[in-house]
SELUM-86702 format. One line per field, with one value per residue (C-alpha): residue number from 1; residue in one letter; x, y, z. Coordinates in steps of 0.05 Angstrom, whole numbers, always signed. Example, Ala and Ser with C-alpha at 12.3 -4.5 7.8 and 13.67 -1.06 7.14 Angstrom:
nr: [1,2]
rest: [a,s]
px: [+246,+273]
py: [-90,-21]
pz: [+156,+143]
This chain:
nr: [1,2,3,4,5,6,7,8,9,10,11,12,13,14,15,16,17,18,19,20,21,22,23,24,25,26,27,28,29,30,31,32,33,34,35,36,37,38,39,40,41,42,43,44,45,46,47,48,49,50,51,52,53,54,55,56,57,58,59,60,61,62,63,64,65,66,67,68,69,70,71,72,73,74,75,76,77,78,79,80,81,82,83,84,85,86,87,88,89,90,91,92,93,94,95,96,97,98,99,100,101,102,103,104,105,106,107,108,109,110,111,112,113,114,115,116,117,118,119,120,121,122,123,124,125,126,127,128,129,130,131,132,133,134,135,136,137,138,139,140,141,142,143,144,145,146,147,148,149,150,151,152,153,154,155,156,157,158,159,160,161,162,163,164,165,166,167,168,169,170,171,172,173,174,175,176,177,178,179,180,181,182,183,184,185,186,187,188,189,190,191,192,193,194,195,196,197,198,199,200,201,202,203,204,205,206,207,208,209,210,211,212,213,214,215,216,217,218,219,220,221,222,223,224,225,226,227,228,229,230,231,232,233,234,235,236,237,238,239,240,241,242,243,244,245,246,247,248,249,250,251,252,253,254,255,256,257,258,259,260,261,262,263,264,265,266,267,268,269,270,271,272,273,274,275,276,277,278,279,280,281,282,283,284,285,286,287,288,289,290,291,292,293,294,295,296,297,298,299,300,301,302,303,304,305,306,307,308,309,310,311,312,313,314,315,316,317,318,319,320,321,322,323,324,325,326,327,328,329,330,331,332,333,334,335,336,337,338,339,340,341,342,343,344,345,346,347,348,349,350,351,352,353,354,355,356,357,358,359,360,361,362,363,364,365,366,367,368,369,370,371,372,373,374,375,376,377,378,379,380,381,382,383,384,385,386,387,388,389,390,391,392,393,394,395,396,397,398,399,400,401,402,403,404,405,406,407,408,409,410,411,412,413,414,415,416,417,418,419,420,421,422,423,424,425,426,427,428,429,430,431,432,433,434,435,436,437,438,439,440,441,442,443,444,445,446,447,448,449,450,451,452,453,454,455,456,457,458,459,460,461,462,463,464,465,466,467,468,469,470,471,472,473,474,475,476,477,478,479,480,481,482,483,484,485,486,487,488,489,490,491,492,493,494,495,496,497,498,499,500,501,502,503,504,505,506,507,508,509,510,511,512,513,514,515,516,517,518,519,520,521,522,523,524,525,526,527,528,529,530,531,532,533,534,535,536,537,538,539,540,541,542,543,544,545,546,547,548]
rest: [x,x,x,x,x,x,x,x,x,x,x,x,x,x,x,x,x,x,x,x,x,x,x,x,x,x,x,x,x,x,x,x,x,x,x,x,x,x,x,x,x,x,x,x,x,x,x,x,x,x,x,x,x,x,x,x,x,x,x,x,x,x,x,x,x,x,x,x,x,x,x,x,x,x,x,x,x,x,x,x,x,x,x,x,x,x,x,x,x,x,x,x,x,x,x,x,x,x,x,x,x,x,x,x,x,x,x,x,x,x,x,x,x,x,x,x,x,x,x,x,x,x,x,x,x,x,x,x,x,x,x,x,x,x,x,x,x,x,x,x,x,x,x,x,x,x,x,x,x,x,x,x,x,x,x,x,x,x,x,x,x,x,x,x,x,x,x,x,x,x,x,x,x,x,x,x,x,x,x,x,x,x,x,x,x,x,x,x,x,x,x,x,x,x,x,x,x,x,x,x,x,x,x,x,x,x,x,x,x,x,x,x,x,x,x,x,x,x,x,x,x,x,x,x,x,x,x,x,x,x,x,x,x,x,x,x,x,x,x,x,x,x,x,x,x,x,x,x,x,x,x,x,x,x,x,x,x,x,x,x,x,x,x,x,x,x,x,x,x,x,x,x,x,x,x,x,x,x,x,x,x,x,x,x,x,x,x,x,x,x,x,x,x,x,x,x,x,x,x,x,x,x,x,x,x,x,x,x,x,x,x,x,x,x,x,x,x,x,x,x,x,x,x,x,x,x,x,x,x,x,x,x,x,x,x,x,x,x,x,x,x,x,x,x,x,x,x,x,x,x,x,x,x,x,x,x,x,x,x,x,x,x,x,x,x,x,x,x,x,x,x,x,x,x,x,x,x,x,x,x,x,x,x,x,x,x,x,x,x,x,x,x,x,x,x,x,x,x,x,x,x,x,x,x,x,x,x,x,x,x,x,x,x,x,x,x,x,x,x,x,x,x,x,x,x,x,x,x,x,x,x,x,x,x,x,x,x,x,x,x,x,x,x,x,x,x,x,x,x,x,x,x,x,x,x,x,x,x,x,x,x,x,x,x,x,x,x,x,x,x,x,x,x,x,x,x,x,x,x,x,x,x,x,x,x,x,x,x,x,x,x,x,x,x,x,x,x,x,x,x,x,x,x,x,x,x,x,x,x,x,x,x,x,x,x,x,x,x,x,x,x,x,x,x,x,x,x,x,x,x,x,x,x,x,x,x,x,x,x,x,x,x,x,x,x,x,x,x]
px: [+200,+249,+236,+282,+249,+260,+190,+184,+126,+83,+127,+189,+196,+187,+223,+288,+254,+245,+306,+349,+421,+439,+412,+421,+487,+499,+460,+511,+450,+478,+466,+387,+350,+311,+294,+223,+242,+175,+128,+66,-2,-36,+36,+44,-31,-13,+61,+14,-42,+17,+52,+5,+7,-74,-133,-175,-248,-305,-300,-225,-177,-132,-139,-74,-67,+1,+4,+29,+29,-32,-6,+58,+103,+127,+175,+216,+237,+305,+348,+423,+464,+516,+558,+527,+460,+460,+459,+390,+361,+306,+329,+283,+220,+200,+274,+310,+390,+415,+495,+528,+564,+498,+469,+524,+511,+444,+448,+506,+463,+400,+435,+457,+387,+353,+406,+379,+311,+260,+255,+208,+240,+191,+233,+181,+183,+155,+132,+89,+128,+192,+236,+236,+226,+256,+273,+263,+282,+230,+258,+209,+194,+126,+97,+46,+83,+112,+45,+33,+98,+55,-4,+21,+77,+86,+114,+169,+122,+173,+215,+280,+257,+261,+333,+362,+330,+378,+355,+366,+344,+331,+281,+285,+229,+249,+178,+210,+276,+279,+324,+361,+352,+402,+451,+432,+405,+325,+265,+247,+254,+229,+266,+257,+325,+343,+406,+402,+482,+468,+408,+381,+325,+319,+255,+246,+192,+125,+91,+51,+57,+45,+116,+142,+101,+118,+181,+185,+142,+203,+259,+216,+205,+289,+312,+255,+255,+330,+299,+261,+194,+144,+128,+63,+13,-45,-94,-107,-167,-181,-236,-248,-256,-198,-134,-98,-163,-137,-145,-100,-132,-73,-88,-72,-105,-182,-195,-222,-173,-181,-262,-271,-223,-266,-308,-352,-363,-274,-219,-176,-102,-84,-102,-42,+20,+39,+91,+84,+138,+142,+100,+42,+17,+41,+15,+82,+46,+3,-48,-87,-86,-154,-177,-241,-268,-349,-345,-417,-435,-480,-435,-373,-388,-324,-293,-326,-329,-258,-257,-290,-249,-191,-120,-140,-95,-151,-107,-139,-203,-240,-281,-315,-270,-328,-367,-305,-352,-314,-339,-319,-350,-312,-250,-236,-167,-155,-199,-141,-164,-134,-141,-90,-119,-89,-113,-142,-198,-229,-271,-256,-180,-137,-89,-29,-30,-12,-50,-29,-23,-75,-127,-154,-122,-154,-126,-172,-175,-217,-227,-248,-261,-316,-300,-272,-316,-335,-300,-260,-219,-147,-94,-25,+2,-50,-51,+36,+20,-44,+1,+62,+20,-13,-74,-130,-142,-106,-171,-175,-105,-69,-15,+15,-20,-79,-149,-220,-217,-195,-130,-110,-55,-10,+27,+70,+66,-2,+59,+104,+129,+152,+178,+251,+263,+256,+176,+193,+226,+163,+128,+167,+158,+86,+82,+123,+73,+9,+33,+65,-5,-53,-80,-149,-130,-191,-186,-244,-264,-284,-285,-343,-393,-445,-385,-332,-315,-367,-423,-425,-428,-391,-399,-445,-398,-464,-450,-371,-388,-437,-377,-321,-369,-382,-307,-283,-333,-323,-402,-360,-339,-390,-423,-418,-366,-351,-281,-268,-255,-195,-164,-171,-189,-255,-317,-374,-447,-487,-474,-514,-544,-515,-559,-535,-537,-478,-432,-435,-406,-422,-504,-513,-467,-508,-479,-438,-397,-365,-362,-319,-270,-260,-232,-191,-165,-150,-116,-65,-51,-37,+13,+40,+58,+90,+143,+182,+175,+195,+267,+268,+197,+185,+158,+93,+71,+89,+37,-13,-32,-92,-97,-131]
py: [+519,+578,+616,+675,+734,+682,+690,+653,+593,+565,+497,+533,+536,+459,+443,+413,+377,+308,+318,+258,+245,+216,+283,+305,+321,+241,+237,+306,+343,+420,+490,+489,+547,+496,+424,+411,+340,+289,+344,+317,+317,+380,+419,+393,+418,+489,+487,+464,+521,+576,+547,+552,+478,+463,+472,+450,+424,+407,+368,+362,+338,+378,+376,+384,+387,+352,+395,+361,+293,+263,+192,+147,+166,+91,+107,+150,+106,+79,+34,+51,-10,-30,-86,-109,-113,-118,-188,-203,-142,-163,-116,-95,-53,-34,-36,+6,+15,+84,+93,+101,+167,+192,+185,+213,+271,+281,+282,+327,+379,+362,+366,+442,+451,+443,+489,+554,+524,+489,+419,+366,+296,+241,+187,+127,+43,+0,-65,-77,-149,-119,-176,-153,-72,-21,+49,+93,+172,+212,+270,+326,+393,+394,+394,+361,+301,+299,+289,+235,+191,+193,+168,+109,+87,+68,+121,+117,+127,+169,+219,+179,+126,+196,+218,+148,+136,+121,+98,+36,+72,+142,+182,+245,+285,+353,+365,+431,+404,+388,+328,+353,+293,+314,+323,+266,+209,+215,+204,+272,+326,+278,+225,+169,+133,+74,+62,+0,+3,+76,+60,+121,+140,+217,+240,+298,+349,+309,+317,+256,+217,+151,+161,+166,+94,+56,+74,+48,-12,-26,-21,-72,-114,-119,-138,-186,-237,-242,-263,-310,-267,-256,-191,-170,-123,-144,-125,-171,-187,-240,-274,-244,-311,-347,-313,-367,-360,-293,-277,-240,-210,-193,-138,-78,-3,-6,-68,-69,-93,-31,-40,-117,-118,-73,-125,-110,-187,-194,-148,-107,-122,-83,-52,-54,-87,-132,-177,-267,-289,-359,-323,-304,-241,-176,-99,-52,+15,+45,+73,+66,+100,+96,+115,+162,+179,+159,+140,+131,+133,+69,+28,+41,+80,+65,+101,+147,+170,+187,+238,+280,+268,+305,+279,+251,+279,+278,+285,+318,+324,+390,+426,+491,+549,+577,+515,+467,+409,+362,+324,+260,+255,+304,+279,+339,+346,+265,+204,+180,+218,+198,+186,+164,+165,+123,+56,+72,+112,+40,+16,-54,-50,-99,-60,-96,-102,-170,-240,-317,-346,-343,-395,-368,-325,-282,-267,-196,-184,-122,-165,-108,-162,-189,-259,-278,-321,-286,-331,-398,-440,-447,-511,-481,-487,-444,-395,-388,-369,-325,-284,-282,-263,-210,-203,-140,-72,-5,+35,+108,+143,+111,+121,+178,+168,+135,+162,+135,+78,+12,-19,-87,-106,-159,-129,-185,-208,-159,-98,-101,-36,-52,-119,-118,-195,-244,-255,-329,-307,-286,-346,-389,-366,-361,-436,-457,-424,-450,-518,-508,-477,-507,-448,-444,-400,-364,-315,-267,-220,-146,-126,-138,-179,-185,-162,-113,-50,+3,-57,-101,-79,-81,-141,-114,-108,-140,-208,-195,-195,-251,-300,-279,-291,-358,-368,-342,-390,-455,-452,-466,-530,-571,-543,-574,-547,-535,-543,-478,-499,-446,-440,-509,-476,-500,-446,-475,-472,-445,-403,-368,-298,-299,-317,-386,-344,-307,-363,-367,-294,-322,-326,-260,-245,-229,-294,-356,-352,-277,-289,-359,-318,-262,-309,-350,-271,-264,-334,-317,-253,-301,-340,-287,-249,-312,-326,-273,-307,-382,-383,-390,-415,-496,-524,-543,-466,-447,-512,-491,-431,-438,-482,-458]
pz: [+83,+68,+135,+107,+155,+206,+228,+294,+281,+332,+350,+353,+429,+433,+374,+409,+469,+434,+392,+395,+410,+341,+315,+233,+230,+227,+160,+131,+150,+170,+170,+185,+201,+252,+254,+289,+329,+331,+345,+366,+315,+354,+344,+267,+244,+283,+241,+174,+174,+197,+127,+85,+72,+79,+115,+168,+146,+187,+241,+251,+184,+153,+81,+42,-37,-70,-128,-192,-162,-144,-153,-151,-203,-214,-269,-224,-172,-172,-128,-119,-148,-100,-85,-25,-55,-123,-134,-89,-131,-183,-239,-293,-296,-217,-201,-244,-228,-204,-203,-123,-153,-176,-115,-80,-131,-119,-46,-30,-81,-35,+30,-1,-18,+53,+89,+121,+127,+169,+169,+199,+241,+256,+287,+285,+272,+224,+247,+303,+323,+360,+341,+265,+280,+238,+260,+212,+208,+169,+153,+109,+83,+102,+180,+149,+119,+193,+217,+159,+187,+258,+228,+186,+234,+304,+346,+419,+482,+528,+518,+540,+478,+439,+460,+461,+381,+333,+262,+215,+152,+139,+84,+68,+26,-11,-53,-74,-82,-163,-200,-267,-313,-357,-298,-248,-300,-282,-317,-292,-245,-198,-161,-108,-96,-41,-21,+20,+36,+63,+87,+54,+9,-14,-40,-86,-127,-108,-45,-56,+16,-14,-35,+38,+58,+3,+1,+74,+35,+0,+42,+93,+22,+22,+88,+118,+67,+82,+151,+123,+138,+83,+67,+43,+8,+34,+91,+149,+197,+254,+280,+354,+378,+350,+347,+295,+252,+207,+138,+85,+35,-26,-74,-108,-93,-125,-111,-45,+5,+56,+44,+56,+111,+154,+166,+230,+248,+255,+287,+243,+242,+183,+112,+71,+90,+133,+154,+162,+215,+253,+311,+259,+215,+244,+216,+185,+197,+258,+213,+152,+83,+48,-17,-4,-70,-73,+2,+32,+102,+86,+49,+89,+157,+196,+140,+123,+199,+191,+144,+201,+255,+282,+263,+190,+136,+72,+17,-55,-24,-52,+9,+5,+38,+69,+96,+116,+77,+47,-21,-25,-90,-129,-172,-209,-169,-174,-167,-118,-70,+1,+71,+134,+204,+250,+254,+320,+292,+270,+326,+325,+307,+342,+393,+378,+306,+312,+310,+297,+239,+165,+165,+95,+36,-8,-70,-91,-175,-195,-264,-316,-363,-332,-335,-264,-232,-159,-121,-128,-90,-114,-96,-67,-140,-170,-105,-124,-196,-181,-129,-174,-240,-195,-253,-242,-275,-235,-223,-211,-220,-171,-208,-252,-319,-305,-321,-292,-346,-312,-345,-345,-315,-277,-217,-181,-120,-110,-109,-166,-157,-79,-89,-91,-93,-158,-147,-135,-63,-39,-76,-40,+22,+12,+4,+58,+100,+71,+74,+144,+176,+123,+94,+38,-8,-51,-116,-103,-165,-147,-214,-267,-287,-341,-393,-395,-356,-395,-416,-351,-284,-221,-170,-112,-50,-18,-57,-48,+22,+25,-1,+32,+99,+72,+65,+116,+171,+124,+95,+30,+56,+41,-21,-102,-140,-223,-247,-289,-364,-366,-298,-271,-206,-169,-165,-118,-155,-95,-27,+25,+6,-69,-133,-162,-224,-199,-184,-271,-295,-363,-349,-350,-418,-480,-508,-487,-550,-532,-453,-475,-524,-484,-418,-475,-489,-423,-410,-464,-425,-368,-402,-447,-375,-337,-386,-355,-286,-319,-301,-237,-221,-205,-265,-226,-210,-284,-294,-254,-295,-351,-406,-479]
């Protein structure tokens, strides 16, 4: 904010008492009218309403709108190419080169930009196992992107932790603050750019906040593979019971990784990324960023009980001005409509955000073919080219471009755009692990059945449920199994609480003959897609793929 009258705002008088000594002048950071240090959520909603920057509905959120940007604008991310990274940089489509005196360019006209006016610090971690940890200094325009960085990531708990902070990496977000493509070599007026020898990523015109955690995403996605920790987008749950009995559950936005991970009978570790070490599975963020659109109080009460709670950011939520009600059904502003509550707010969330090692892995596909069987159970080979072919369909805008209509797609590694690394380094470590802690490894399909997306119809979370239980407590173990024709991978003919006639997507196609050619369609999209992950990739993952 421009705070020209120099109006005096309701944090201002405890704006300095969590500052830290390794304040913004460190980062070339000078000439504020005021920077608000780690102001606590009750202080950041006060400093959000005075702004202008939302509202508060009923029962407690504060709604905020992002403008232009409802989504990730994937085509506008770059990563700085430098010396000291360049060469364990996977350069192509998701990591697309920026030059060190452009970015030196950029951010001296930024750092001119944010002088005489307010700014927002949040000095928080990501990682909830200490021994791989990053500080990280969020530094934003909005109070209520401040209070976003609180919710998502793990904050100090005394005020000495708060002077004494000092930060490994540091992201600053300017939504008013404009690129000039013809100037700084953008796509667009908008930017996000990573400088991993700077430690910097700079942020500009979109107020999306899934930039600011994925671009934390990302920078994590970098340095702990170098540590020879997996990185992951997946969520993660444990049985209460058994510590070293958790399940990951891999998968892009839509197809139901935040949903099936809420799973009353287990303890939530995590919904979105997470971290594999030699200690076990360990949550990145503190909270929990859900997509809300269609949300029902039956179908998913733990959270949908969020949206009404004090200290959830709902983000492109229409509510009526006069009410404060909240519709969770209307997309007219987005269908990627948001919500980040800390993970607290989910009853049966584990404390720590930590557990043992995976006893199962579920690979999610939201298949809008409708050919996926529901479930099947994959060999290590066929889990490695599964996870690096990354196949489902983007559903409902969660990206810049995308309309209601799912669209196929193969995202590797479950996060193409956050993966840094040639696919095979996560791979790699992927396997190591299975085969170290002998994990099962499943491909579940949350997509569609009976034919495509706008003939066939969705697979009932009821029956999704019903398998990954089965799963999940080994009542798979013992049941027959069919080889698919395609895949090679093994689909089991009966389980608890599903209709055999399930287990066979193509029994309820209008005909044999089109279910058969559409998978063979699909297959060749398989293949097609690997050959850009062949060099590199052991000859018996490239292998394991289908066979037409």
């Amino acid at each position: 904010m421009n705070n020209l009258l120099n109006i005096k705002t309701p944090a201002e008088s405890v704006a300095q008492i969590r500052k830290a000594d390794y304040n913004l002048s460190n980062h070339g950071v000078t000439n504020l009218r005021l920077a608000y240090w780690n102001l606590s959520t009750e202080a950041l909603y006060e400093e959000a309403v005075f702004r202008g920057e939302g509202a508060t509905a009923l029962g407690g959120p504060f709604v905020a709108f992002t403008g232009k940007h409802t989504a990730r604008s994937a085509n506008d991310k770059f990563i700085v190419r430098e010396t000291t990274s360049e060469g364990n940089v996977w350069w192509g489509q998701y990591n697309r080169p920026f030059s060190s005196e452009k970015f030196e360019e950029l951010y001296a006209r930024l750092l001119g930009f944010m002088q005489g006016r307010d700014v927002f610090v949040q000095d928080v971690y990501a990682g909830a196992d200490e021994n791989y940890r990053l500080p990280i200094r969020m530094v934003t325009e909005y109070a209520w992107h401040s209070h976003f960085a609180r919710n998502m990531l793990l904050v100090p708990q005394s005020l000495e932790e708060y002077k004494r902070f000092v930060p490994e990496f540091t992201i600053i977000a300017m939504p008013s603050f404009k690129g000039q493509p013809a100037v700084d070599n953008t796509q667009s007026e908008t930017f996000i750019c990573l400088s991993f020898e700077k430690k910097l990523a700079i942020v500009g015109n979109t107020a999306y906040a899934g930039e600011l955690k994925k671009s934390v995403f990302t920078i994590l996605n970098y340095l702990l593979p170098l540590e020879g920790v997996l990185s992951m987008h997946c969520s993660a749950n444990v049985n209460p019971d058994n510590a070293d009995d958790v399940a990951l559950f891999f998968g892009l936005s839509g197809t139901g990784k935040t949903t099936l991970s809420a799973d009353p009978t287990r303890r939530l570790i995590g919904d979105d990324e997470h971290g594999w070490s030699d200690e076990g599975v360990f949550n990145f963020e503190a909270g929990c960023y859900a997509k809300v659109i269609g949300l029902s109080a039956s179908a998913e009460p733990e959270i949908y009980a969020t949206t009404r709670r004090f200290g959830t950011i709902l983000e492109n939520v229409p509510y009526d001005p006069v009410t404060r009600f909240i519709d969770l059904d209307d997309d007219t502003v987005t269908e990627n409509t948001r919500a980040s509550y800390p993970l607290e707010f989910i009853a049966n969330a584990v404390p720590e955000k930590k557990a043992g090692h995976p006893k199962n892995i579920i690979l999610l596909t939201c298949d809008a073919s409708g050919v996926m069987p529901p479930i099947a159970h994959l060999t290590p080979n066929q889990t490695l080219y599964q996870f690096i072919s990354g196949y489902t369909a983007k559903v409902g805008g969660t990206e810049v471009g995308l309309g209601a209509e799912p669209e196929i797609t193969f995202s590797t590694c479950f996060g193409g755009p956050f993966m840094v690394h040639h696919p095979y380094k996560y791979a790699e470590l992927l396997k190591n692990k299975i085969q170290r802690y002998g994990v099962s490894c499943w491909l579940v399909n949350t997509g569609w059945t009976g034919g495509p997306y706008g003939v066939g119809k969705r697979i009932s979370i009821k029956y999704t449920r019903a398998l990954l239980n089965a799963a999940l407590t080994g009542k798979l173990a013992n049941v027959q199994y069919y080889k698919d024709p395609i895949f090679g991978f093994e689909v089991p003919k009966t389980c608890p609480d599903v209709p055999d006639s399930v287990l066979e997507p193509w029994s309820s196609w209008p005909s044999r003959e089109e279910y058969d050619k559409r998978y063979k369609d699909l297959a060749l999209r398989f293949i097609q897609n690997f050959k850009k992950f062949e060099e590199g990739t052991p000859i018996e993952v490239v292998e394991a793929g289908p066979k037409v």
